[in-house]
N, C-alpha and C positions, 0 to 999 in steps of 0.2 A: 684208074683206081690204084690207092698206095699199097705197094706191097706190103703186111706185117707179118713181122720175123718172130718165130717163139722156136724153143728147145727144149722138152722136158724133159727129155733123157738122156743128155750130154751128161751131165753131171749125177746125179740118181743111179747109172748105169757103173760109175764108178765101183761103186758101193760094194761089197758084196749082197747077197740075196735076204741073208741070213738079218744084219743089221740093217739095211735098208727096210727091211718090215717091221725094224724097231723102231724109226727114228719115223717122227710125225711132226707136221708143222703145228707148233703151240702160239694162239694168236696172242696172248698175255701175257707180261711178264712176272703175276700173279702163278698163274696156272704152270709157268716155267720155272718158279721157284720152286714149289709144290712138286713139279715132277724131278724134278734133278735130283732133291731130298730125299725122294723113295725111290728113285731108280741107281743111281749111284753111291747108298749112303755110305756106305764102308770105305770109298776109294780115297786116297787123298786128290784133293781139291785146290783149295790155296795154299802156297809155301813162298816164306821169305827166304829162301834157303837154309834158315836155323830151322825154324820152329813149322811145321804140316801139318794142316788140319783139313779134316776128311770133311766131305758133304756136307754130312748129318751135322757138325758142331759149326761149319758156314752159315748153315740156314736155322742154326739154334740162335746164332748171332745175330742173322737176319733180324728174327724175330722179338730177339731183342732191344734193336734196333728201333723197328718199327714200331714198339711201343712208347720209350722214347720220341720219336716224332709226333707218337697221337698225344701224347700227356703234354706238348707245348698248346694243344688246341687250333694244330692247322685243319684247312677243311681241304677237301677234294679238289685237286687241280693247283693249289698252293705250289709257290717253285722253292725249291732248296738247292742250294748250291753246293759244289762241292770242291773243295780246294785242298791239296794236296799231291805228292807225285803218285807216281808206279807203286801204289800199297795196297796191301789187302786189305786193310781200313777201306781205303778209296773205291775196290771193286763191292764189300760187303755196303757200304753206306748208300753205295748208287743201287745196289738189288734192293735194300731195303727203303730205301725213298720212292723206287717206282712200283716194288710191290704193297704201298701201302695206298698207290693210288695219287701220291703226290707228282710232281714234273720235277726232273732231277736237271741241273746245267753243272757238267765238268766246266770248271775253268783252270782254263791254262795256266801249269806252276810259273810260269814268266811275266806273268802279267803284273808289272806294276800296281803298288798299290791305291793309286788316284783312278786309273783301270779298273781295280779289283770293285770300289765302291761306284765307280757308274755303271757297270753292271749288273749290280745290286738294286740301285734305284732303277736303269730303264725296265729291269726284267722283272720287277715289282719279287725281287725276293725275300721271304719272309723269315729263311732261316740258313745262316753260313756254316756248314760242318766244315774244320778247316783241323788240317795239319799240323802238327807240333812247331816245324820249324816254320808256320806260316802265320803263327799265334800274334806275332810282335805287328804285324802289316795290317790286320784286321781291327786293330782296336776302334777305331770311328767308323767301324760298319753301320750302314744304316738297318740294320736288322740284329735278329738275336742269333749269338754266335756261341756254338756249343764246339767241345775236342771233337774230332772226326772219332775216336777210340769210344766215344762214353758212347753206354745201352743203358736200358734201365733193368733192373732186376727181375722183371717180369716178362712173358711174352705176349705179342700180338699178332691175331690169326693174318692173313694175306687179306686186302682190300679186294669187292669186288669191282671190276672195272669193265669198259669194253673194250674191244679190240680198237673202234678209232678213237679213244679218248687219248690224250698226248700225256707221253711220256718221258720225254727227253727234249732238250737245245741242244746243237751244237752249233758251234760258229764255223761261219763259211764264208769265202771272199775266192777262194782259188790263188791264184798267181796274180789273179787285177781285183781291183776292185776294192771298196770297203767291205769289211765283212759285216754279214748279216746274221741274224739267230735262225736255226731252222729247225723249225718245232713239229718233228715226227712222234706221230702215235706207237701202240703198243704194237702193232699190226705189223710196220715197216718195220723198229728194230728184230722182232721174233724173223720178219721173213729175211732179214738180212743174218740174223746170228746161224738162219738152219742150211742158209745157204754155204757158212762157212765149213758145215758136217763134211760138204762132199769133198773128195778129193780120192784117188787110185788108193786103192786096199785096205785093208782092215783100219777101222779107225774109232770104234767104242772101246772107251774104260783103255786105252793101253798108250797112251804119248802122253810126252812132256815136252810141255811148250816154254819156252823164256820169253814175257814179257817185256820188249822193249821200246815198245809206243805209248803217247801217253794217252791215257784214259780221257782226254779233251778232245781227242781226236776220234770220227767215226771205226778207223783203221783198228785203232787200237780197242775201243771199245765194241765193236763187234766182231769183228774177223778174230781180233788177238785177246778176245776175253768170254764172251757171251758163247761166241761158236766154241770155245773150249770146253766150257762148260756143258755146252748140249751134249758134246759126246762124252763128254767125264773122263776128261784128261786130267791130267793134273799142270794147273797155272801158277808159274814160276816168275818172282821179280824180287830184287832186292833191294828195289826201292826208286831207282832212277835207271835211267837209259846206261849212261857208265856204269855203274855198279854192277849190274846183271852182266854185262858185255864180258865184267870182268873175272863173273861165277861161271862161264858157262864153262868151264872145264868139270866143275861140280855139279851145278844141273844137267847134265849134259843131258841136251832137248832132243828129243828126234824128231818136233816141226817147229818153223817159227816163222813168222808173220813180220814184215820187215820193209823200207821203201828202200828205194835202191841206193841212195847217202848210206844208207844201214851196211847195204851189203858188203857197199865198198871199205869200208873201214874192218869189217869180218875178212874180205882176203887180204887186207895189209897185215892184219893182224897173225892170219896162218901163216904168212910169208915171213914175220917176223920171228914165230916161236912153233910154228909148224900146225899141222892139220888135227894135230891133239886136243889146240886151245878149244875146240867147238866140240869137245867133251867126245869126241868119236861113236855118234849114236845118231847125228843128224843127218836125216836122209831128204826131207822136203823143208826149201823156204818158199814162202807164196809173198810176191812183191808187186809193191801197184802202187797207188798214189802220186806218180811222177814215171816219165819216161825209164823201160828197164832195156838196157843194151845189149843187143846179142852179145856184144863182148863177156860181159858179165854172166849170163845165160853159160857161155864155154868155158868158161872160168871154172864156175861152181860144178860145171858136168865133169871135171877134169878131177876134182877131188870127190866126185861119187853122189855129188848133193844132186837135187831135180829141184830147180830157181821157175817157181811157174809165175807168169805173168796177171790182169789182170787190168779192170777198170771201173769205175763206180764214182761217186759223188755223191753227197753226203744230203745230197735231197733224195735221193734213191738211195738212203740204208746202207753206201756203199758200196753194197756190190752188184753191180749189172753183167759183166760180163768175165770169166777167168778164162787162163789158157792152159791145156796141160799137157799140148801139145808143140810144146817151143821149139825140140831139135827139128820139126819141119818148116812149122813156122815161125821163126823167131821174133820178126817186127808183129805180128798179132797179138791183138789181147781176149780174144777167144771167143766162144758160143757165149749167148745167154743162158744165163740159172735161169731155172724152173718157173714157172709162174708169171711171167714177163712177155709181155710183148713190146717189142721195138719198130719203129718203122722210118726212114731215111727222107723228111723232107726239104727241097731245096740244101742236099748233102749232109742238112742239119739232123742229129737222130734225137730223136723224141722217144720216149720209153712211158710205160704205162703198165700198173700191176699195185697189190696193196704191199709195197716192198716203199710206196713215194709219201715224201712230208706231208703236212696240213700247209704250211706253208711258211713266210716267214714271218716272224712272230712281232706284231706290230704294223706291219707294214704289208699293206693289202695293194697297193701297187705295183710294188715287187713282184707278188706274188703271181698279179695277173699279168705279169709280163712275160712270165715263166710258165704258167700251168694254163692249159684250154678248159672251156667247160666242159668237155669231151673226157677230162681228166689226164690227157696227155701232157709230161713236164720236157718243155724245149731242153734239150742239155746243153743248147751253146758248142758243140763239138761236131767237127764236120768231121764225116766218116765214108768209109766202103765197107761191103761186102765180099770176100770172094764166093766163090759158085757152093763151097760148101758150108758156106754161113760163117765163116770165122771173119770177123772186126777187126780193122786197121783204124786204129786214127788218125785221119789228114789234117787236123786243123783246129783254132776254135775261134770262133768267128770273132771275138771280140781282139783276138791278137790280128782280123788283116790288115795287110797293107794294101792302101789302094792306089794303084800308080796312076798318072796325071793322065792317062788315057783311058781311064775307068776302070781299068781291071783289077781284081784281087785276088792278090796273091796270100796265101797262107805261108807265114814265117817256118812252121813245122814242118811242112812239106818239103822246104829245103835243107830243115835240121836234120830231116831223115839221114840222107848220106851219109852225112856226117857221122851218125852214132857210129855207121860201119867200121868207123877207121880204131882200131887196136888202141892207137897214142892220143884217143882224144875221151876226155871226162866227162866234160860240158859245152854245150854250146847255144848263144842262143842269136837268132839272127833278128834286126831288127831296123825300120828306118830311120835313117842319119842325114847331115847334109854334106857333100865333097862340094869344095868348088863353088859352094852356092849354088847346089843345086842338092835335090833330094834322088837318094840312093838306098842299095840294097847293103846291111853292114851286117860281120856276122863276131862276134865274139866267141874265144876257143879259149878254151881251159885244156890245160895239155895234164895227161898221166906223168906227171915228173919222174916217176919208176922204172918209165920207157927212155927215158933220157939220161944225159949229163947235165952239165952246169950251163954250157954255153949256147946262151939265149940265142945266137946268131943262126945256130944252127936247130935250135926249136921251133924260129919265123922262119926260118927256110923252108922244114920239112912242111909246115901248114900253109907255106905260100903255095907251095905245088900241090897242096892236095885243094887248094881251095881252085887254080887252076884246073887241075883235072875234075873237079866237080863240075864247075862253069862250064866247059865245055858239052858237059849232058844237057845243060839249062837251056830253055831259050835264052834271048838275047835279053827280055823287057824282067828275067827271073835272075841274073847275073849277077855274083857279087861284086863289089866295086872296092867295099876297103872292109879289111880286118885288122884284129887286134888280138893278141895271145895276151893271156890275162895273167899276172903274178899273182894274183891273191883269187881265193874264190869267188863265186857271185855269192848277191843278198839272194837269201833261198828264204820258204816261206814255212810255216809250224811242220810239214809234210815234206820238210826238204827240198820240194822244187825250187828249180832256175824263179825267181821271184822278175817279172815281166814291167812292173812298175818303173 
């Protein structure tokens, strides 16, 4: 019988007593408009750093909004896209596209525009709300294209809906693979934004967050937007990723939501002009979406910050597992949120809980390659356990390598060490041929901060540390040839080592 792992009071427990009795799971994004309007209405809400506007004048706009989309004559279920960067246009259009009952798709501000229109057709969209500076890219949309800015002058009540009627795409592909649409209901984004609430000490109505993910991303649109909002914080952007990076001395956030690419540029950045730039008020970053290095972890504890870890994917809303317990265990990515149950087969974890997609949108094969009728979603990621339930990830099945004697090895599992080492950024190991023949190869990205200029002695220091790794390995796990890389890897919308 499979063991199944659940945790309801890892995170809940954080809470205090007080707020933890206020804060309820809302399965709607209806009914979470609605509450955040009367429970937060005074506090400020969105700000582009000029101009803050509180709750109440958010969800006036909502509603403005939402009238606006019913007066083109969509019906129920109809998808609307939305294209633009890090704006409060872009968070207010996507609340009011899904609380009117329609399917909102962020699409990526990079996306070319021959992109931007098969999109449109495969995802049968009916209506493009787009961006100023995105106006010019859009003209042969196949659909009708309004400013992401216009309302109409009047308002409209919230749609009623249910909790599993779908409410969002997001695209997903990982590190491999073509990306797919993955069409979560209202049910999954609610259980992943309430999951963003938790975290150690007081956390209603009093943080300022910066914004620096985009809104096409799960990351950014729940952990870095929706969960803001549940607690009525106040959400901070200035428009793009640079730009905010570049207010935070004026925002200055006391949490922020960030992949580890993120973070690393926030400590060049104090190293450059000192610990002030991050506005001296930030005490929590929560980072996930790509490998976070204990290096980094003692970094940010060294200027007072707490870098908590984490793991999710974006057919699970995100968030499946955080950790806020780093300084013990640093390689973990933590307990499960609330409501979940997990369970470890053939090393592979399978998760299950109403936090998981419908499925991916078009494509019923995928689907069932991914989900049981049991309702269990395979995650593709080979994992442990320790004894007190915290999560390591070993692997993910689709990166093994199978050596000529059958066995497979996980490329991750030997990346691990590697984060250990202080001088090293990135790395990613992968099979090559030596000699004509097929080997273990691993590519290093060196912290150039930690060195000088002379390359000879940058292969040097990583030749011995790739020996002294080997030497833990077995024989058939050994690396055979490396490369210190000048230039970075291709990394993927989330930052990761891109494995392609």
């Amino acid at each position: 019988m499979e063991n199944i792992i659940k945790d309801n009071n890892y995170f809940p427990n954080m809470l205090p007593a007080d707020e933890l009795a206020q804060v309820k799971y809302i399965p709607t994004i209806p009914e979470f408009v609605t509450w955040i309007g009367q429970k937060w209405a005074d506090l400020p809400c969105l700000s582009d750093t000029v101009n803050t506007y509180t709750y109440s004048q958010v969800c006036d706009i909502m509603a403005r909004k939402r009238a606006l989309l019913n007066s083109i004559g969509l019906q129920k279920g109809d998808k609307v896209a939305i294209l633009d960067n890090i704006t409060i246009e872009a968070v207010e259009m996507f609340l009011a596209v899904t609380s009117a009952g329609y399917v909102a798709i962020n699409l990526p501000a990079q996306l070319p525009a021959p992109a931007i229109m098969g999109c449109c057709q495969k995802f049968g969209v009916k209506v493009l709300a787009v961006g100023k500076e995105f106006m010019e890219m859009v003209k042969e949309a196949p659909c009708k294209v309004v400013p992401i800015t216009d309302c109409a002058d009047h308002k409209a009540p919230v749609a009623v809906v249910d909790k599993n009627d779908p409410a969002a795409i997001f695209f997903t592909g990982g590190t491999t693979g073509a990306p797919k649409g993955a069409l979560l209901p209202h049910r999954a984004l609610m259980r992943g934004a309430l999951n963003g609430v938790y975290a150690p000490g007081t956390q209603l109505g009093c943080h300022r967050y910066a914004c620096v993910l985009p809104l096409s991303h799960v990351f950014g649109l729940i952990f870095s937007t929706m969960s803001v909002l549940y607690k009525g914080a106040a959400w901070y952007s200035a428009g793009n990723t640079k730009e905010t990076i570049s207010k935070l001395p004026v925002i200055k956030p006391t949490m922020m939501v960030a992949v580890p690419g993120i973070c690393e540029i926030l400590l060049g950045l104090v190293k450059m002009y000192g610990k002030g730039f991050l506005g001296g008020c930030l005490k929590v970053i929560i980072s996930g979406a790509a490998n976070v290095p204990p290096k980094l972890i003692g970094e940010f504890d060294e200027l007072g910050i707490n870098l908590f870890a984490g793991y999710g994917m974006t057919e699970g809303a995100n968030l499946t597992t955080g950790n806020v317990d780093v300084k013990s265990r640093p390689t973990s990515v933590g307990k499960a949120y609330p409501e979940q149950e997990l369970k470890v087969v053939d090393g592979e974890l399978w998760i299950r809980g109403d936090n998981l997609f419908l499925g991916y949108y078009g494509d019923p094969e995928k689907t069932a390659e991914v989900m049981t009728p049991e309702g269990w979603l395979k995650t593709g990621d080979l994992v442990r356990f320790d004894d007190n339930g915290f999560m390591y990830i070993v692997g993910r099945i689709k990166n093994l390598i199978i050596l000529s004697n059958g066995e497979n090895i996980s490329p991750e599992s030997i990346e691990e060490p590697f984060y250990k080492d202080p001088k090293l950024r990135d790395c990613l190991v992968k099979e090559e041929e030596l000699d004509g023949r097929p080997v273990i190869a691993i590519e290093i990205l060196p912290r150039m901060e930690e060195f000088g200029t002379d390359w000879d002695e940058i292969e040097a220091y990583f030749k011995h540390l790739v020996g002294e790794i080997n030497a833990t390995l077995p024989t058939t796990h050994q690396i055979s040839k490396f490369t210190v890389r000048r230039e970075d890897f291709k990394r993927t919308g989330a930052m990761k080592v891109s494995r392609n």
